[in-house]
C-alpha positions as CSV (number, residue, x, y, z in Angstrom):
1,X,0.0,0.0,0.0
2,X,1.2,3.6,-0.7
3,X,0.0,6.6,1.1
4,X,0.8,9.1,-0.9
5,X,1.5,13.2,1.5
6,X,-1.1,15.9,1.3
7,X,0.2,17.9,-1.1
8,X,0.0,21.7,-0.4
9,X,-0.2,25.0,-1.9
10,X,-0.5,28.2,-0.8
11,X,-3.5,30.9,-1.6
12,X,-1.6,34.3,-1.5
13,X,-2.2,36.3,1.3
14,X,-6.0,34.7,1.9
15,X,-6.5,33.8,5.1
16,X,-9.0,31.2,6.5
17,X,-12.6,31.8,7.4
18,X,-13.4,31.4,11.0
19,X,-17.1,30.8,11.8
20,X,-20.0,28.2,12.3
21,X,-18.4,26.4,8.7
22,X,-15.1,25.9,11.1
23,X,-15.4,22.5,12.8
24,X,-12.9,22.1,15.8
25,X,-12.1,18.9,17.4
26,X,-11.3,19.4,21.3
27,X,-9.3,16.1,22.7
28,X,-9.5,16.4,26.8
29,X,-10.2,13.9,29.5
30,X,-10.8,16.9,32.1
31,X,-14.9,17.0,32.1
32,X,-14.3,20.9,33.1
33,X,-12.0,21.9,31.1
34,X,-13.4,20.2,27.9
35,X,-16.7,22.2,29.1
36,X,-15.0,25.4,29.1
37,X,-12.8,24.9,25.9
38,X,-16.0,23.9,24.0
39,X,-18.2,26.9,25.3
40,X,-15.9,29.5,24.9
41,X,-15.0,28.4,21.2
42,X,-18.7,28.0,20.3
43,X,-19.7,31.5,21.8
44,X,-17.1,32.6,19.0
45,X,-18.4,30.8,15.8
46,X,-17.1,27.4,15.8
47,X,-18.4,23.8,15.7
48,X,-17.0,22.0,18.4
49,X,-17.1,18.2,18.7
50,X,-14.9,17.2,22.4
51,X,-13.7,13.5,22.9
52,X,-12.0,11.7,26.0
53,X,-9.5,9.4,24.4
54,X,-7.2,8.3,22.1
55,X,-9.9,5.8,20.0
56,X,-12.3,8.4,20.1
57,X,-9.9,11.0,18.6
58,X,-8.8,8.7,15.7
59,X,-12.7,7.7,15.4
60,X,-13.1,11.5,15.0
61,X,-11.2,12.1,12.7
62,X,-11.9,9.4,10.2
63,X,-15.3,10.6,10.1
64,X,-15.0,13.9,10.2
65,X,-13.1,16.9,8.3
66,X,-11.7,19.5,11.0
67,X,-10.0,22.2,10.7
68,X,-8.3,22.4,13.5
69,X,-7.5,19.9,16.7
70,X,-6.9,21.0,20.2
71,X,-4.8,17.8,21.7
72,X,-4.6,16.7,25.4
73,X,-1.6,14.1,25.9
74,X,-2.2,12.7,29.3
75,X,-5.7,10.7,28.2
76,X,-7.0,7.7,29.8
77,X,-6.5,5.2,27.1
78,X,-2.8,6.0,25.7
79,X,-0.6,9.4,25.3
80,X,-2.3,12.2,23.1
81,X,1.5,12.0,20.7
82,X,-0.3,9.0,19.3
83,X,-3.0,10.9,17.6
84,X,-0.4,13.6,15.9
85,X,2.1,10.8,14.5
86,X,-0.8,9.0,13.0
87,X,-2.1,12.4,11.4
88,X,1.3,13.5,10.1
89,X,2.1,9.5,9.4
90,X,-0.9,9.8,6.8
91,X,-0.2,13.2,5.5
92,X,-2.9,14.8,7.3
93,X,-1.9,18.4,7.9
94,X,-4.6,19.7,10.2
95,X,-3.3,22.3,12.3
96,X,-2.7,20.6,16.1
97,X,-2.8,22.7,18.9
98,X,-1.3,20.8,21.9
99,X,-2.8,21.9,25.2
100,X,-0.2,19.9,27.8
101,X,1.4,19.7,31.0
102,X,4.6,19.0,30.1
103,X,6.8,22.0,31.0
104,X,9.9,20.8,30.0
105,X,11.8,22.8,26.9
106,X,13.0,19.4,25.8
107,X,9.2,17.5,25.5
108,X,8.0,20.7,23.8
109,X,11.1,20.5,21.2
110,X,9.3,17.3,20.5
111,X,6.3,18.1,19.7
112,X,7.0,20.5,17.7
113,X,9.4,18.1,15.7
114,X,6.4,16.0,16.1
115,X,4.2,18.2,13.9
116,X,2.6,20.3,16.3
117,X,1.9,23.3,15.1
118,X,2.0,24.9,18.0
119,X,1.7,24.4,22.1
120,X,0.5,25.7,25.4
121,X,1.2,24.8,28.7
122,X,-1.6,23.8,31.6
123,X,-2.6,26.1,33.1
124,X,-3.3,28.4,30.6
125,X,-6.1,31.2,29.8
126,X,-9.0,30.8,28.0
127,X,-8.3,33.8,26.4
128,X,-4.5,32.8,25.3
129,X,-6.1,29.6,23.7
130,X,-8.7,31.4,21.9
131,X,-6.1,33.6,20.6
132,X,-3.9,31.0,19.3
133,X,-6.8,28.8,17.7
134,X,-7.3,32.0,15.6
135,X,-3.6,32.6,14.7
136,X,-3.8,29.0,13.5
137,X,-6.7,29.5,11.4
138,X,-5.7,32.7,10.1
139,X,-2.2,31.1,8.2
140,X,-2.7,30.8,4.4
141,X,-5.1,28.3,3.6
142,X,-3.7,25.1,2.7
143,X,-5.9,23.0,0.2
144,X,-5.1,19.2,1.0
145,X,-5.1,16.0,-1.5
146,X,-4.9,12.8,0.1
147,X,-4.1,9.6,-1.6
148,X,-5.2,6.2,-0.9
149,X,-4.2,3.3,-3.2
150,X,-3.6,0.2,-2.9
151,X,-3.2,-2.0,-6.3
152,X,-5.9,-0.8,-8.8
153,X,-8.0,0.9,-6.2
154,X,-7.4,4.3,-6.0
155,X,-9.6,6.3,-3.1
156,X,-9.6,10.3,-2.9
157,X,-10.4,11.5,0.5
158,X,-10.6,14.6,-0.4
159,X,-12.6,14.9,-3.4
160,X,-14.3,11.5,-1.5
161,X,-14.2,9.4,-4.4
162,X,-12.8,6.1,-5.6
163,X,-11.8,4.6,-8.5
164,X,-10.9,0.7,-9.8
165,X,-8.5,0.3,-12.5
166,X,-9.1,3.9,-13.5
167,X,-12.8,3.6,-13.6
168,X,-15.2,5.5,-10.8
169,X,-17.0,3.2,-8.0
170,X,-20.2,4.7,-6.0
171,X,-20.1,4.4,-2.6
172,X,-22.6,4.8,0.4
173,X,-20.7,7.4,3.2
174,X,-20.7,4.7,5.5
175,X,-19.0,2.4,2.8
176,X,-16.6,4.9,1.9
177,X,-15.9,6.0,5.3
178,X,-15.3,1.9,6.1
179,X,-12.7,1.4,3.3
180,X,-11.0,4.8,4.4
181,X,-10.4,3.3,7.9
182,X,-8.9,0.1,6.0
183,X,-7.2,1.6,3.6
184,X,-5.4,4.2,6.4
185,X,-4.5,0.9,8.3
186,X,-1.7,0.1,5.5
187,X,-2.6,-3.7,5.8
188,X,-2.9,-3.9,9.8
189,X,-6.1,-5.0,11.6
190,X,-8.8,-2.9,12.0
191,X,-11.1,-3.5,14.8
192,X,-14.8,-3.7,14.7
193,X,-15.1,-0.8,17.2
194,X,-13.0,1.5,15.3
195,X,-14.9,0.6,12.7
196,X,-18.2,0.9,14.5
197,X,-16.9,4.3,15.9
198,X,-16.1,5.5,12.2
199,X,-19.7,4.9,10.6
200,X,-21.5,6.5,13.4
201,X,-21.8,10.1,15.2
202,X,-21.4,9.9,18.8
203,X,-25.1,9.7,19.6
204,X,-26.3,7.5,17.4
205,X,-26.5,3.9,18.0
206,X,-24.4,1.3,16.7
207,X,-26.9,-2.0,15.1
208,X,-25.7,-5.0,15.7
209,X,-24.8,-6.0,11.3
210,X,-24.0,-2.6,10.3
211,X,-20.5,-3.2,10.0
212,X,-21.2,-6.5,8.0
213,X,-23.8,-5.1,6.0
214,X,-21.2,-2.2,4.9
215,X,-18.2,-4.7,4.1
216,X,-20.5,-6.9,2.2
217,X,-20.9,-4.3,0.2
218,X,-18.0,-3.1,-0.5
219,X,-16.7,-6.5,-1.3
220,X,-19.9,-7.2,-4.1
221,X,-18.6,-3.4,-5.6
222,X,-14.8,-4.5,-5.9
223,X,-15.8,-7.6,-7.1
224,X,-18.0,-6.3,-10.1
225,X,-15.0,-4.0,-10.6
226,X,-11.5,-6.5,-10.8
227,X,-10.3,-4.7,-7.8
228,X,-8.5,-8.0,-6.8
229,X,-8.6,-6.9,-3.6
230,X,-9.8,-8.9,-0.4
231,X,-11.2,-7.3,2.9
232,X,-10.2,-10.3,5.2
233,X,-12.4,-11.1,8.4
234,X,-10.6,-11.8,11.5
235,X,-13.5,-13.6,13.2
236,X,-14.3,-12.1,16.8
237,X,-11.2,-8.8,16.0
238,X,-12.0,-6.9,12.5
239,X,-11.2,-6.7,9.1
240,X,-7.9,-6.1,6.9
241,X,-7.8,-5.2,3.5
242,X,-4.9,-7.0,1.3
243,X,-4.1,-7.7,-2.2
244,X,-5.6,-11.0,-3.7
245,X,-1.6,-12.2,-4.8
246,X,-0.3,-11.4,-1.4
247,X,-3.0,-13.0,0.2
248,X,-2.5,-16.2,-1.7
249,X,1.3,-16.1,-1.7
């Protein structure tokens, strides 16, 4: 599989909108703080989705197009770095704002090396935050292509399309979403609840064969198509999407 980096280009001297269009994805485990972040930034214009942990942030963002991410580090599940090397990993290059603890110049060298784009330390004021979130938003708009192929199947993020040797393939969201997640695993498992997690808004409920419905799917469409690709069921763990020759080598 090849994941090919956004690619980026610069609109001269146009800076980014903020507003209700701006969708901003808060990543805290501390209830209060998460309330404040979230109330302050939607008294100001934004959309504001907040999650606890690391699942729920990687969730999050396969589902959903933000412009910017404020990142916690100390969650309950694993450290907050996780979700910024997977971004950057994949060529994501939504602006990250880490919100941490960690005073030490050395750790914030890091993060910025990282991919942060930039960094404050706990405590800090509402206001600061607010401020910085808007210096973020206001840097040249970047316009991002990302790539996902893997033998003939080629799958635009982006533009949200995919193709099979060349030629377009309709998908459902919730099918396109689901081969997203695989694809983005570069031929690891995906699990059934990240899958689950993907498909779904936070406050809908999860049926029991959605996830099955939506790979069968996908499966009949590659078939018709000569994908030759197979989306492998690991029985009781999740699915993982492979090349028919490597599969059978």
């Amino acid at each position: 599989m090849i994941v090919l980096p956004f690619a980026r280009r610069h609109t001269a001297g146009r800076p980014v909108e903020t507003g209700a269009s701006m969708r901003l994805l808060v990543v805290e485990d501390n209830e209060k703080l998460a309330g404040l972040m979230k109330k302050l930034l939607s008294e100001n214009g934004f959309a504001v989705d907040s999650v606890e942990t690391v699942d729920d942030a990687n969730a999050a963002l396969v589902a959903t197009e933000y412009a910017l991410v404020i990142l916690d580090l100390s969650l309950p599940d694993r450290d907050g770095t996780l979700i910024l090397k997977s971004l950057r990993q994949n060529g994501h290059g939504t602006p990250v704002l880490v919100a941490t603890a960690r005073a030490d110049v050395g750790q914030r060298i890091q993060l910025l090396n990282l991919g942060a784009d930039d960094y404050l330390v706990k405590p800090f004021s509402l206001e600061e935050l607010l401020a910085r979130v808007r210096a973020l938003l206001r840097r040249p708009k970047q316009i991002a292509v990302a790539v996902l192929a893997l033998g003939s199947l080629v799958l635009d993020t982006a533009a949200m399309t995919l193709t099979v040797n060349g030629n377009p393939v309709e998908l459902s969201r919730r099918e396109f979403t689901v081969l997203a997640a695989l694809l983005g695993a570069n031929g690891k498992l995906v699990s059934r609840q990240k899958l689950e997690q993907a498909i779904y808004s936070f406050d809908n409920e999860v049926t029991p064969n959605a996830i099955e419905a939506a790979v069968s799917r996908l499966r009949k469409k590659l078939d018709i198509h000569h994908a030759n690709i197979d989306i492998a069921a690991m029985r009781g763990l999740g699915y993982i999407l492979r090349e028919r020759e490597r599969a059978s080598a």
